[in-house]
N, C-alpha and C positions, 0 to 999 in steps of 0.2 A: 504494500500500500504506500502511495507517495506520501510525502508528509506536507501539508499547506502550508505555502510559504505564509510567513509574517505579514501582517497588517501593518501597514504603512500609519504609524504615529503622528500624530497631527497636536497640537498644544493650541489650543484658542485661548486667547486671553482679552480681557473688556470687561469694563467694569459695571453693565450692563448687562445684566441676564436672560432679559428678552433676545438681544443680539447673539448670545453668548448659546443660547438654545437652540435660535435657527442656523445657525452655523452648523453647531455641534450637530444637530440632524439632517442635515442635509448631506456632511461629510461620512457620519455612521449607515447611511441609505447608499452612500455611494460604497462603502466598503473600507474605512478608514478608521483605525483605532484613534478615540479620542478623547483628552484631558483639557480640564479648563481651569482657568485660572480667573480671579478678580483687578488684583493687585497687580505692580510692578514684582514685589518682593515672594509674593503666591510664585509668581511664574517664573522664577528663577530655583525657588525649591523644586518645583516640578519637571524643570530641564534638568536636575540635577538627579532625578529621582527618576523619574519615566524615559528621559535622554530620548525626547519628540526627533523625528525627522525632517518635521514642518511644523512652524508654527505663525497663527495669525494674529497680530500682536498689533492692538488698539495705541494709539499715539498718545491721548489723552487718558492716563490711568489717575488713580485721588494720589499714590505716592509717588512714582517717581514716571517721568514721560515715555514712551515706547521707546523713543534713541538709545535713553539711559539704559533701561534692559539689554537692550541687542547691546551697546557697549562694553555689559556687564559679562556678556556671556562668552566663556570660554572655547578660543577655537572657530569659530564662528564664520557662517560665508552667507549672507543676506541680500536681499535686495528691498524698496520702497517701492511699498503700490502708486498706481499714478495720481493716486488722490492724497498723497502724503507730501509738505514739505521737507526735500535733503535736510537734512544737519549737519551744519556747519564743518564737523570734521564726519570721517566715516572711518568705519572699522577695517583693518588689514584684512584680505580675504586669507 
């Protein structure tokens, strides 16, 4: 018997629940393991902990701004959706 490959991890994060549910359902309908976060700081325990393959990461969080996270994170190779202002400096990929 083959063994099924792993679900591709997805990490939502927004501080917004309503957002944060139709994501997460629409990504679980397509076939994607998913975790969510609230916070800036939520979601850097959770990359730590689950180590997402993708994650969709809200710009405006209550603690620290989306730049800050992806700044935070170790390792890291990201891009900004078109609806996002760059940040002033960017991470090494």
């Amino acid at each position: 018997m083959e063994a099924q490959p792993e679900a591709v991890r997805v990490l939502v994060v927004d501080d917004e629940p309503s957002i944060v549910d139709v994501i997460s359902m629409a990504l679980r309908h397509t076939g994607f393991g998913v975790e969510s976060a609230g916070t800036g700081r939520e979601a850097l325990d959770s990359v730590r902990r689950c180590r997402p393959h993708v994650m969709v990461l809200d710009v405006m969080l209550p603690d620290m701004d989306g730049f800050e996270v992806a700044r935070r994170m170790p390792r890291c190779r990201f891009s900004f959706s078109a609806h996002a202002t760059p940040p002033p400096t960017r991470c090494a990929a």
